[in-house]
N, C-alpha and C positions, 0 to 999 in steps of 0.2 A: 504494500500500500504506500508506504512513504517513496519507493521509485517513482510515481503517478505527480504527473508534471502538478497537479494542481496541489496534489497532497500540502505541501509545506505554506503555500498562500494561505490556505482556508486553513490549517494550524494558526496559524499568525493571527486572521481575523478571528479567531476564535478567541486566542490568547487576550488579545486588542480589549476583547466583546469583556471576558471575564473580567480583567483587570478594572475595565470602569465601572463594572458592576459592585466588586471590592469597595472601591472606590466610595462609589454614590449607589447603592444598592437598589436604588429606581431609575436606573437605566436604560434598562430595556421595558420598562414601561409603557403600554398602549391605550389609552382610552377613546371611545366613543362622546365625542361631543358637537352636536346636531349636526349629527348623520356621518361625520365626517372620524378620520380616524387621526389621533393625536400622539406623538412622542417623539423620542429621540433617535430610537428607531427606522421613525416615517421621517423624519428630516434628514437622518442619512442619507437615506433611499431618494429624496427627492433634490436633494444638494448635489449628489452623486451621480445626477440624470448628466446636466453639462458635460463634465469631466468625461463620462462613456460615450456621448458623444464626438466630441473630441475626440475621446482615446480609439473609439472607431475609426474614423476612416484615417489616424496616425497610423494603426496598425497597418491597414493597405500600402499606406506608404512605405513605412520601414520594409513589410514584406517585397516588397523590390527593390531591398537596396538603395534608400532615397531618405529623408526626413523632411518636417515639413516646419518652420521655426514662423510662419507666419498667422499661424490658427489663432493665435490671441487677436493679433489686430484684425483679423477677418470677425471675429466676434463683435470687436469695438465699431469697425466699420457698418456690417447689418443691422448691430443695434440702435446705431445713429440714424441712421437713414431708415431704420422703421419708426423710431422716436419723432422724427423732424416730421415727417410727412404725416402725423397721425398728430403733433401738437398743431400741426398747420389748419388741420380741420376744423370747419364748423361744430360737426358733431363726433367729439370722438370714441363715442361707442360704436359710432355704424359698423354692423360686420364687412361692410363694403369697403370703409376705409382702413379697416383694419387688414383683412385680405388684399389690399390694393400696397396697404405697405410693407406688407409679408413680401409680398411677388416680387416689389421694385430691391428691395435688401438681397433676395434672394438670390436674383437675376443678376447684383451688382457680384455678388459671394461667388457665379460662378465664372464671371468675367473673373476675376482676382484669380480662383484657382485654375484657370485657363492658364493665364499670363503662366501661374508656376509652370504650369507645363507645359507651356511652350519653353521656355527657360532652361528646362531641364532634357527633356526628351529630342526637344528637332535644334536647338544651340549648342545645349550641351555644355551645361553650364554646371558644376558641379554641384546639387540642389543644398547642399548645409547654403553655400553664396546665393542661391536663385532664390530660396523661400527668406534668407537673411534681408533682404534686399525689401522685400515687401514688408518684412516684418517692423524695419524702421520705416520705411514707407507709409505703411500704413498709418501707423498711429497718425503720424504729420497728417493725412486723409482726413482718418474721425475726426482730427482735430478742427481738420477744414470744415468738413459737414456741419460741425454742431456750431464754429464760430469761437471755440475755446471757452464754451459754458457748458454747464450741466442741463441736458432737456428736458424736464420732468412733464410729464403727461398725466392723466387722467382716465385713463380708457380701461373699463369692465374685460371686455373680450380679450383684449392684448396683455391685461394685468392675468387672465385665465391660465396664459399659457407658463406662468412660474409657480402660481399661487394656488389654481385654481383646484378641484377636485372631480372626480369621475368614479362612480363604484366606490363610494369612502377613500381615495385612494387618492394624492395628489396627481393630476393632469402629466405633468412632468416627467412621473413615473411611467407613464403610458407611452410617453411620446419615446423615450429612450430605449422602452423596451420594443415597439412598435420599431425601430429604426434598424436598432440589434437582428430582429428578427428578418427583417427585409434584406438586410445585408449577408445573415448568415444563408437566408433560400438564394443568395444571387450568388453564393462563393460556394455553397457547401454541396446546394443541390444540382448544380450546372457546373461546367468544364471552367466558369471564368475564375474560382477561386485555384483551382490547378495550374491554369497558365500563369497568375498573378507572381504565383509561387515556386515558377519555373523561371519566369523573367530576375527575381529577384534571387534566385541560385546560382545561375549562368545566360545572363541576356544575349549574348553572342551565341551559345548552341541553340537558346531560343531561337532566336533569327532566322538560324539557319534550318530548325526543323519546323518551319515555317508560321512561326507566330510572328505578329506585330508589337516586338515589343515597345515601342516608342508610342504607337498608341496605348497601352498598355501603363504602360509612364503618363502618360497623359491624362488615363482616364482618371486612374487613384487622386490624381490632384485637384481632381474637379469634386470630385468625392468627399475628399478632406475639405476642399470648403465649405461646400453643401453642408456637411456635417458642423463643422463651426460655425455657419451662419444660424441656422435652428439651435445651438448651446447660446450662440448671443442673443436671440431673442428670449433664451429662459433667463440669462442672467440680466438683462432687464428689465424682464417682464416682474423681476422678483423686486427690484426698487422702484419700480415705475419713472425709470430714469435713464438717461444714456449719457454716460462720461467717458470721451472718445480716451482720456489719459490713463483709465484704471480699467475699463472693462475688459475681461478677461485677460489681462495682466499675468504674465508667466504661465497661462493654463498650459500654454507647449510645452514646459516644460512637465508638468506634473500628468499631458497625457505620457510623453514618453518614458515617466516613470513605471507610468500604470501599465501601460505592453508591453517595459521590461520585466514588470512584477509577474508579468502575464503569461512569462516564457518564450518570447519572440526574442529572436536573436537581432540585436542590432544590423547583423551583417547580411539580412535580406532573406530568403527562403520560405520556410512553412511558420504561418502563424495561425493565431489561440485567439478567436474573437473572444469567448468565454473568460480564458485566463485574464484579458483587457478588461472585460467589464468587474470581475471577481480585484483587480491592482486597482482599480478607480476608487471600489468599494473599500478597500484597504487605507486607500490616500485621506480618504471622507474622514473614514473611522477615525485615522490619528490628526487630521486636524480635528474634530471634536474632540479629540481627547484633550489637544495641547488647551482646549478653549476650558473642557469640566472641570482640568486640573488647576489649574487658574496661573498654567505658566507663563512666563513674563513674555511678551514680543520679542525682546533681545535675546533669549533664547529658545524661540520658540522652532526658528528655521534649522537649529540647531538640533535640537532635539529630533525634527521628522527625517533628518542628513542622517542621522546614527538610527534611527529606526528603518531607515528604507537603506543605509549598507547594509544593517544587520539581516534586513531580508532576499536581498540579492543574493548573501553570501551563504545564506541559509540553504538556498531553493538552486545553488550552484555542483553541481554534481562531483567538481573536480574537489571542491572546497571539501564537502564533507567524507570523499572517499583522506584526502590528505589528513584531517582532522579524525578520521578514524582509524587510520597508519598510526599517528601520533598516541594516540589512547590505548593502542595495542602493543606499543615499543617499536613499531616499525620493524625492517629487516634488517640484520646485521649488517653492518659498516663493511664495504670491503676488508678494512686497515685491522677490524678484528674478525675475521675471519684466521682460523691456523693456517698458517704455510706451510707446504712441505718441507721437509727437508730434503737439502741437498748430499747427495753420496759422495762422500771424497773417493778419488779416486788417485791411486798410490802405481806409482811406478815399479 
């Protein structure tokens, strides 16, 4: 069982789950209040939505060999541009103008992850620089968009998509899992999560055994915005605001924690949509810890750096065979090993 790629994450989340329970022993607490389901728990689960978003179609990416460092300001960006266009309204409940401002963010999210991939796949640009590029870019963008203010709005519908609830269940929740779901029947159930996975092994035999990998490159980056741009309308569907400077702020990096935690190899190949969304739910957990334990900000980045090496190194196959050499005395030192002896030999 402990061989089993996922085994040592869900130890971890478990470990995570216990400790704050120790901790604050109403924890994992769930109540029923008009209609809807309440705790700490369901806030995981719904804070957690963005990040698996994200850390979805990051996966896609890395699994070709690629990274994608501009997913935060593509959040900053959609969020803007659906914030402006819906504070510009008359009325901004209409579902009209709220679907109209969904479309136009959307539509801008897959321009952006185009650009990556044209960048990357038909230039040939090394993608850490191609998505780096947009990633300062960007922000300077939202920046434009909003005028270098915060836009706060008022809108029922658009506040639904952070806030909102469906089946007791926050909306968010739905939307993450509904995404997961769509992506795993397009990779898991069809030949496009095989070839994804084949480009990102060896793109050149690709090539040659007749895939298109450079569309293939291309597509994952459209992908990964699409993805970013729907985590930016939850994260500010959640303040009813859009601040082109903070929103989704380093989330690249914490997806690419979560598809390392997830067992995807940064070097491209076969990836673990599952193990992504299971590293996301991990990232969640220990920032609510860092927040229930009441550790300081100054140490707070601190503290999740030595919890997320401890779990890389935990879930690292080479580490714990080494570390269990170590526990057992390892094998004798050549240097004490007997020598033979040698025969003199007498004239």
């Amino acid at each position: 069982m402990a061989s089993h790629r996922l085994f040592w994450p869900v130890a971890v989340l478990v470990v995570m789950l216990a400790v704050n329970t120790i901790y604050r022993p109403g924890f994992l607490a769930v109540e029923v209040n008009n209609g809807h389901l309440y705790g700490t728990p369901i806030d995981i689960l719904r804070l957690s939505a963005p990040l698996i978003l994200v850390g979805l179609g990051m996966t896609l990416v890395i699994s070709t060999g690629g990274i994608d460092l501009s997913v935060g300001s593509i959040c900053a960006i959609s969020g803007a541009i659906a914030c402006l266009h819906i504070s510009q309204a008359p009325d901004q409940n209409s579902l009209v103008t709220v679907f109209t401002a969904l479309a136009m963010a959307l539509g801008a999210a897959l321009v952006l992850g185009a650009w990556n991939g044209v960048l990357v796949s038909v230039i040939g640009i090394q993608p850490i620089i191609a998505t780096l590029i947009l990633m300062v870019a960007g922000r300077g963008l939202a920046q434009l968009v909003t005028e270098g203010q915060i836009i706060t709005i008022n809108s029922g519908p658009y506040r639904a998509i952070g806030l909102g609830h469906l089946l007791t269940l926050p909306l968010a929740i739905f939307i993450a899992l509904g995404a997961a779901l769509l992506v795993a029947a397009l990779t898991r159930r069809t030949a496009l999560g095989m070839i994804i996975e084949s480009v990102g092994g060896n793109r050149e035999a690709s090539r040659l055994a007749g895939i298109r990998s450079a569309r293939m490159v291309f597509l994952v980056y459209v992908v990964s915005a699409a993805c970013a741009a729907v985590a930016g309308f939850m994260m500010t569907a959640n303040v009813s605001s859009a601040d082109g400077n903070n929103a989704g702020l380093w989330v690249e990096l914490d997806a690419i924690l979560a598809v390392v935690i997830g067992g995807t190899s940064l070097a491209g190949g076969r990836f673990y949509l599952s193990g992504t969304i299971l590293g996301a739910l991990i990232i969640q957990t220990l920032t609510t810890t860092v927040y229930a334990m009441n550790i300081s900000p100054q140490t707070a980045l601190l503290f999740k750096a030595v919890v997320v090496i401890a779990v890389c190194l935990i879930q690292a196959p080479e580490f714990r065979a080494k570390l269990g050499r170590r526990r057992r005395g390892g094998p004798p030192s050549p240097t004490s090993a007997p020598q033979p002896q040698k025969e003199e030999v007498t004239a």
